[in-house]
C-alpha positions in Angstrom: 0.0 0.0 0.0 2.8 2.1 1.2 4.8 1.9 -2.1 1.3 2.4 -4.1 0.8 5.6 -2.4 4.3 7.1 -3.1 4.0 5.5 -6.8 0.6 7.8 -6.9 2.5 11.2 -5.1 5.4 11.1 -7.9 2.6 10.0 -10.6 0.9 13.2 -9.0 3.7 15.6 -8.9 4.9 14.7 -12.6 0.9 16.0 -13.7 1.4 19.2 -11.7 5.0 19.5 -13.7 3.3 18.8 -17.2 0.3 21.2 -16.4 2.2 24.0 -15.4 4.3 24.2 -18.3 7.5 22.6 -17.0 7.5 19.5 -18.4 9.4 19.7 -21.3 12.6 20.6 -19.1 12.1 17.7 -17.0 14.9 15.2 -17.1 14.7 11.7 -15.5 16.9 9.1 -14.7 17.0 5.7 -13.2 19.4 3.4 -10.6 19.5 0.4 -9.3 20.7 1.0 -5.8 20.8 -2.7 -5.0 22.3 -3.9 -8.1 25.1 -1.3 -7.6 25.8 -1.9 -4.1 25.7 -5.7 -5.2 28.0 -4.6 -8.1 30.4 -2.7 -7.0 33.9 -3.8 -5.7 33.6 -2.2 -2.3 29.9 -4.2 -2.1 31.7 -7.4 -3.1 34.2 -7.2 -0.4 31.2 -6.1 2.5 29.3 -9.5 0.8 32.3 -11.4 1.1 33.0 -10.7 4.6 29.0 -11.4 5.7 29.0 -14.5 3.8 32.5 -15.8 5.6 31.2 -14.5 8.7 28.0 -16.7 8.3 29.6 -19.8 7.4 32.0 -19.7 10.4 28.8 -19.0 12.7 26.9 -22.0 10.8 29.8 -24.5 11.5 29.5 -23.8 15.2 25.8 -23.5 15.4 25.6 -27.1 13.2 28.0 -28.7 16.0 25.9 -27.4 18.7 22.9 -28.8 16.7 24.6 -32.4 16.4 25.4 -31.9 19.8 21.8 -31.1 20.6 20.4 -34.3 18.1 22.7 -37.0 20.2 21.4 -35.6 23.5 18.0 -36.0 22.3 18.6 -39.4 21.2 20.9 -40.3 24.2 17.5 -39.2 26.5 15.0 -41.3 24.5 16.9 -44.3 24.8 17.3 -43.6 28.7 14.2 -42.1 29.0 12.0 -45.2 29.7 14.7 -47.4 32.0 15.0 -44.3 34.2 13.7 -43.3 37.7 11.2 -40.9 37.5 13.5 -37.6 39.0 16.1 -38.9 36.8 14.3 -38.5 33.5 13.0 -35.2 35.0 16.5 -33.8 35.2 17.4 -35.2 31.8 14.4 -33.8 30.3 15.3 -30.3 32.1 18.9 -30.6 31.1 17.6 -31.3 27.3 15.1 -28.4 27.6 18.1 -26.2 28.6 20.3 -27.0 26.3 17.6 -26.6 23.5 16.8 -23.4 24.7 20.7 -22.4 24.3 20.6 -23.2 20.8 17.6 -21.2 20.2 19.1 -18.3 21.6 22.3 -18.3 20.2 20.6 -19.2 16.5 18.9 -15.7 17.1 21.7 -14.1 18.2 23.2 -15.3 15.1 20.3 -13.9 13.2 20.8 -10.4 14.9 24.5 -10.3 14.2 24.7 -11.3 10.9 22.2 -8.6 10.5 24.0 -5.9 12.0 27.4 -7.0 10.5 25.6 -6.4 7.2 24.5 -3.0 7.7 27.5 -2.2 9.4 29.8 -3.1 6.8 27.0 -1.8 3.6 25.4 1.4 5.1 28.9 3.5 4.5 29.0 1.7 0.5 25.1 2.9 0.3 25.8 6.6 1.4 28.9 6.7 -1.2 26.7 5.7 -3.6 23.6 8.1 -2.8 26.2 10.5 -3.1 27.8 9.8 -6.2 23.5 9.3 -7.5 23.8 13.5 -6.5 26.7 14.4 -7.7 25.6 12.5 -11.5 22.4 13.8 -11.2 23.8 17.7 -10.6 26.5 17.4 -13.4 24.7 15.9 -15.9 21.4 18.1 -15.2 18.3 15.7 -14.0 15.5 17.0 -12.5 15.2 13.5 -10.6 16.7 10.4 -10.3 14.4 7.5 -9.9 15.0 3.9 -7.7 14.5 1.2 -9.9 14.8 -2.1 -7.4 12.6 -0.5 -4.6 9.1 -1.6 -6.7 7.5 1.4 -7.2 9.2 2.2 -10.9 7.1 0.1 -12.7 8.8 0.9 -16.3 12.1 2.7 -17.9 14.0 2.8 -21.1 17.0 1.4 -20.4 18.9 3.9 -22.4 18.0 6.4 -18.7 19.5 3.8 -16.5 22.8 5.1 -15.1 23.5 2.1 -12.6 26.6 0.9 -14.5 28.1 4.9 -14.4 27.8 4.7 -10.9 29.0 1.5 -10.2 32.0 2.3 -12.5 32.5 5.9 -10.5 32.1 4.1 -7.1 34.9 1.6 -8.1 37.2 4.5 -9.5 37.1 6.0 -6.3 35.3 4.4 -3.4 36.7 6.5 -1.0 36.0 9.9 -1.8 34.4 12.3 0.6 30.7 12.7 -1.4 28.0 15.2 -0.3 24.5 16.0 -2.8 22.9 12.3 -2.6 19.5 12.5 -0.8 18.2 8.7 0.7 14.9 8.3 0.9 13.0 9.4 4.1 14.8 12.6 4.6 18.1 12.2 4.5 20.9 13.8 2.4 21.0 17.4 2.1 
């Protein structure tokens, strides 16, 4: 609903454009943040680092897991030859132990989360920058997010994603200032 009411507000403010007289100065393009933060080398390395990150965290939580399955097993065999307050305590110790797992698979979750934004969110504001800085020099009225849904059709000829990937990569650590994110950021 969300993204059909902001499709509708730009549908909206392009009319207002074209009926006042302005519309033949207007001058669009089109990005695809997410294809050029997937893209670009900086993106890559972030990626990289997530995805090594994860696989070291899914070793241990698969161990713990195993761990988890032979306990499981271990109290079902033992379960029915045991006393009463033994099988309690087993059960309780299983219980626990299950509970561990679950926590630390969330905390997993979480972290791998948080690594990812950490490691993307300084990539994303280079590249809202470098989305100004093209848009200024080269003289749009408005550049457009293609991957977020709303744009529902471009030519592909107003598609600058592979000029921004290609600046980003030239110089990914330039200070950068003119990109605007949506929901108020930027200047």
């Amino acid at each position: 609903m969300m993204r059909y009411t902001r499709g509708t507000t730009w549908a909206a403010a392009f009319v207002l454009a074209a009926a006042t007289g302005q519309a033949a100065e207007i001058k669009v393009a089109v990005v695809d943040m997410q294809r050029a933060l997937n893209e670009s080398d900086a993106g890559k390395h972030a990626k990289d680092q997530v995805k090594s990150k994860f696989e070291k965290a899914q070793d241990q939580l698969k161990r713990q897991r195993d761990e988890l399955d032979r306990a499981r097993d271990d109290f079902d065999k033992k379960a029915l030859v045991l006393k009463e307050d033994q099988r309690r305590d087993m059960e309780k110790e299983f219980e626990l132990k299950s509970l561990d797992f679950k926590r630390k698979y969330e905390d997993f979750q979480r972290d791998l989360k948080r690594t990812d934004a950490e490691l993307t969110s300084g990539i994303v504001e280079q590249l809202y920058g470098i989305v100004g800085e093209l848009g200024q020099q080269k003289g749009y009225t408005m550049v457009l997010e293609s991957s977020s849904g709303a744009l529902l059709y471009s030519d592909k000829s107003v598609d600058i994603t592979d000029e921004v990937i290609k600046l980003h990569n030239a110089n990914p650590n330039k200070a950068r200032s003119g990109g605007k994110r949506p929901g108020g950021g930027g200047e």
